[in-house]
N, C-alpha and C positions, 0 to 999 in steps of 0.2 A: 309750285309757285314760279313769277316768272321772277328774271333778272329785272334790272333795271333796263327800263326800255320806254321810246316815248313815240306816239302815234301824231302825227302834225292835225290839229283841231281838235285833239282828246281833250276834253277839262281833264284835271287832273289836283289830287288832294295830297299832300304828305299828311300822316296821320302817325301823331308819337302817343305813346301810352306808358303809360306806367304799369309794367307787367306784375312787377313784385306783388299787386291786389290784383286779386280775380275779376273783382267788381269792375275794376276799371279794363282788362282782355274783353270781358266780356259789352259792356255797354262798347269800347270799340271796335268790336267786330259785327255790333248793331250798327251802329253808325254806319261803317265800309257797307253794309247790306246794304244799309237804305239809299245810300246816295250812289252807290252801283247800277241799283233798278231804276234810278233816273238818269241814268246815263254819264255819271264821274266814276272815272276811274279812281284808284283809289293806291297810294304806294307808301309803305311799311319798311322800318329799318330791319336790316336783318336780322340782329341777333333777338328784335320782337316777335317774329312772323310765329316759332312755334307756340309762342302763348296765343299770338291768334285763331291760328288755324286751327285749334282743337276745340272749337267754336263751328266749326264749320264753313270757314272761308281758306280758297285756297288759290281761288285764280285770282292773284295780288301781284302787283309789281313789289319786289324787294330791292333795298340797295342800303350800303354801308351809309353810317352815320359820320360822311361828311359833307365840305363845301359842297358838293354837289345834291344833296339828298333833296334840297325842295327845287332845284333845276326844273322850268318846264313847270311849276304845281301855283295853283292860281290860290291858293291858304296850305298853311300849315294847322292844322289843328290837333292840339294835346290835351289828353286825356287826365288829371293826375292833380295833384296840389301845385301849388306856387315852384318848389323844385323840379318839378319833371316841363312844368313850363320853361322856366330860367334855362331848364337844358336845349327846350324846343328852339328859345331864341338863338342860340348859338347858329341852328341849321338854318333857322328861316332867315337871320342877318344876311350870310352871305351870298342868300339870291334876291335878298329887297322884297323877301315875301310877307306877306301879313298873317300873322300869330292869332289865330281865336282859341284862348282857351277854355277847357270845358273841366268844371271844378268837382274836386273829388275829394278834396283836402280837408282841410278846416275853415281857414278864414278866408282864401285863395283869395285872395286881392288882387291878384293880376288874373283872374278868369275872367272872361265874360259873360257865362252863363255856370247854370248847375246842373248834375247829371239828370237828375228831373224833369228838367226839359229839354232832353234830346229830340222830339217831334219838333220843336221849337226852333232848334238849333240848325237841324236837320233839315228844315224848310227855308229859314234862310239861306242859310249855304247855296240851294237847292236855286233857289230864285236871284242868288248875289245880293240879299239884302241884308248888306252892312257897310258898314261907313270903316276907312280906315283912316287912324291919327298916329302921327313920331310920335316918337316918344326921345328927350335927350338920352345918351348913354356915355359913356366913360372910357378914353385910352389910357392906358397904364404900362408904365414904363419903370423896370426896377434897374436901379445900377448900382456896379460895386468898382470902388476905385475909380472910379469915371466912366467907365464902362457899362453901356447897357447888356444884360445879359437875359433878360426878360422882358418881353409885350405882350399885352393881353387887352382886355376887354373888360368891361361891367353894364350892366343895366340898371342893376339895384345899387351896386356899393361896392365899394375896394375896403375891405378893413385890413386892417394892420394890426396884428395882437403878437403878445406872447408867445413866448414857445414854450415855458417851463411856469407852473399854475403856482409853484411856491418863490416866485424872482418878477419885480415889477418889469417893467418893461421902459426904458428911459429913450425919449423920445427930444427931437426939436424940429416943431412944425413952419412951414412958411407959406407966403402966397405970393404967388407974380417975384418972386424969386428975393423976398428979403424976409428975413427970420420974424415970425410972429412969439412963439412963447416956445417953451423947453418945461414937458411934463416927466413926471413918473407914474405909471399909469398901468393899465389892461391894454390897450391901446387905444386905435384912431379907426372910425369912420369915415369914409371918404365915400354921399353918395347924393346921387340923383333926386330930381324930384320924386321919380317912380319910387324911387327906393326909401323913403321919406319914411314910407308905412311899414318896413320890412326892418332890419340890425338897427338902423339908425334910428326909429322910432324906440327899440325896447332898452336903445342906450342912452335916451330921453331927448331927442333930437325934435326939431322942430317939422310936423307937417306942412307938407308945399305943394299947395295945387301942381295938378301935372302941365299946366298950358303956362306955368311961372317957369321960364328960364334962366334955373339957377345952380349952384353947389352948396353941398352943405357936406359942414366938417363936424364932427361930433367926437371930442376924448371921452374915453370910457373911465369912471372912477380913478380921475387924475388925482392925484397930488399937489392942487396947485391953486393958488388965487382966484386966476383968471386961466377957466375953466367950460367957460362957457361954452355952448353950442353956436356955430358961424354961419352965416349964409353968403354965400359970392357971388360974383358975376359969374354967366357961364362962362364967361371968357377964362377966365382965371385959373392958374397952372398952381395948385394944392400939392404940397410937398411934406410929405415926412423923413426926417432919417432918423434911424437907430444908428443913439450915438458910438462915435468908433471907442474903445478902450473900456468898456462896460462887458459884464459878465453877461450878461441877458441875451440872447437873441431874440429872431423876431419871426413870423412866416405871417405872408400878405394871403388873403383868402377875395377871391373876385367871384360873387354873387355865391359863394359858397359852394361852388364848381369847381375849380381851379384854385392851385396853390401853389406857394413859391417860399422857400427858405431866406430868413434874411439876415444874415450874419452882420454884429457888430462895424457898421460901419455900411448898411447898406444905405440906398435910397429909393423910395417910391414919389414918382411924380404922378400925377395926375389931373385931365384936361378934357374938355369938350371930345367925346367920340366923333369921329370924321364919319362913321355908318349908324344914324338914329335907328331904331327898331320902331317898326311898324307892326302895331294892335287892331286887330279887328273889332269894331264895335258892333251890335247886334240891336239896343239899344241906346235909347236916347237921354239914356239918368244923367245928371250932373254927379261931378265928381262928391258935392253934400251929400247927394244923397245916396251914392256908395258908401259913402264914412258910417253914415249912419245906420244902413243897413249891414254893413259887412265886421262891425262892430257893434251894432246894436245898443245904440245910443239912447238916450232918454231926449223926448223931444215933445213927451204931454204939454200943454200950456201955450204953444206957440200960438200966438195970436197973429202971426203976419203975412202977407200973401206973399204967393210963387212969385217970383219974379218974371217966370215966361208963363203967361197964360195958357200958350200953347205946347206945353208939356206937362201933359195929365199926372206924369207916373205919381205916384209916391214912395217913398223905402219902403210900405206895405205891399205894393204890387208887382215892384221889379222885379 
């Protein structure tokens, strides 16, 4: 295989996979095939290549999984469930490349297509027939003693939980920098619209269109009056601390990637990401009718029309 290496006029694709299933080595080492004999090149993180090449592809650029991995590559595309994507956004953020994922998961709510239709896929790519949209994302900032000693990232969510499953976790949230309430709790969601459908929807959080910019905060089986799930400006700096002189600690999880210890008395901020992620769209569905398709809604009886005449799809044919 080769190194990392970049030819001036090459198209060129990063291609992440989720090795751990064979299923998915293998449909992307279909992929790398097909859009090779069309003339893209095609460049694979290292420590993936020998699950691919036992497949039978071997003249592949490789290069380590960092900021530079999607350098030069005109899509990032991953292979894998909603995780193996979340991981792909990391690479592709830091060259402003646009994400197609290709679903292998379950519900994969951040994929844009299914393994199923890799011909599909594979021919848009092929032609650049796809639309790309931001997506808002999240900086996150932890400090201790005033002290920031951590920065990171989210696309979907910052949560804030427990560190110990038999000790609540005591918390006191704020926004735009004045104290809102003081929980005892599992913890806190802190997350995007994207992330609407992901932690923060199964900790009963409110759905938010993705084109609505906004934050939403959701405590997890609080202790508390007022308790409710919030929605804010995007502007708005969402703050938790794990109160100081309390037994509990706490460890912040970002998209469930990344983790951070939070000792009595930390603090997490959190605010508009200054780098939105960029999704490749392949079609043309409204965000409805991903709900309802990627959840498999009940939608017999509806008597009403599309609102855009001119998009046929239905959740039956996407």
């Amino acid at each position: 295989m080769n190194s990392h290496a970049s030819e001036q006029g090459q198209r060129r694709v990063l291609v992440v996979t989720h090795t751990g299933r064979a299923a998915a080595s293998e449909v992307s080492a279909a992929f790398i095939e097909r859009i090779g004999a069309a003339g893209i090149r095609a460049r694979i993180l290292s420590d993936e290549a020998p699950s691919i090449a036992k497949y039978g592809i071997d003249d592949i650029e490789t290069c380590p999984a960092d900021e530079n991995a999607a350098t030069d590559c005109e899509l990032v595309v991953v292979f894998g469930g909603d995780g193996t994507i979340l991981r792909g956004t990391e690479l592709a953020r830091y060259a402003e490349t646009p994400l197609l994922g290709v679903n292998l998961g379950h519900v994969g709510f951040l994929a844009e297509s299914d393994v199923d239709d890799l011909d599909i896929t594979v021919d848009h790519v092929v032609a650049r027939k796809y639309t790309v949209e931001e997506r808002l994302s999240i900086d996150v900032d932890v400090s201790v003693d005033g002290q920031v000693v951590a920065s990171t990232w989210a696309l979907n969510e910052a949560a804030v939980e427990k560190a110990a499953r038999e000790r609540m976790l005591e918390v006191v949230a704020g926004v735009d920098g004045l104290p809102l309430s003081r929980w005892g709790c599992d913890g806190v969601v802190c997350a995007t619209p994207t992330g609407s459908t992901a932690y923060s929807f199964s900790a009963g959080g409110p759905i938010v269109w993705p084109d609505v910019e906004a934050l939403v905060m959701v405590p997890i089986s609080a202790h508390a009056l007022f308790a409710r799930p919030m929605v804010v400006s995007p502007d708005s700096t969402l703050a938790i601390e794990v109160l100081a002189g309390t037994l509990g600690s706490g460890v912040l999880w970002c998209d469930g990637q990344r983790t951070f210890e939070l000792p009595p008395g930390a603090r997490v901020e959190v605010r508009r990401g200054t780098h939105p992620v960029r999704l490749a769209r392949l079609h043309r569905a409204t965000f409805t009718d991903r709900l309802v398709r990627k959840f498999e809604l009940p939608v017999s009886g509806w008597r009403g029309r599309r609102s855009d005449p001119a998009s046929p799809e239905t959740p039956e044919t996407l």
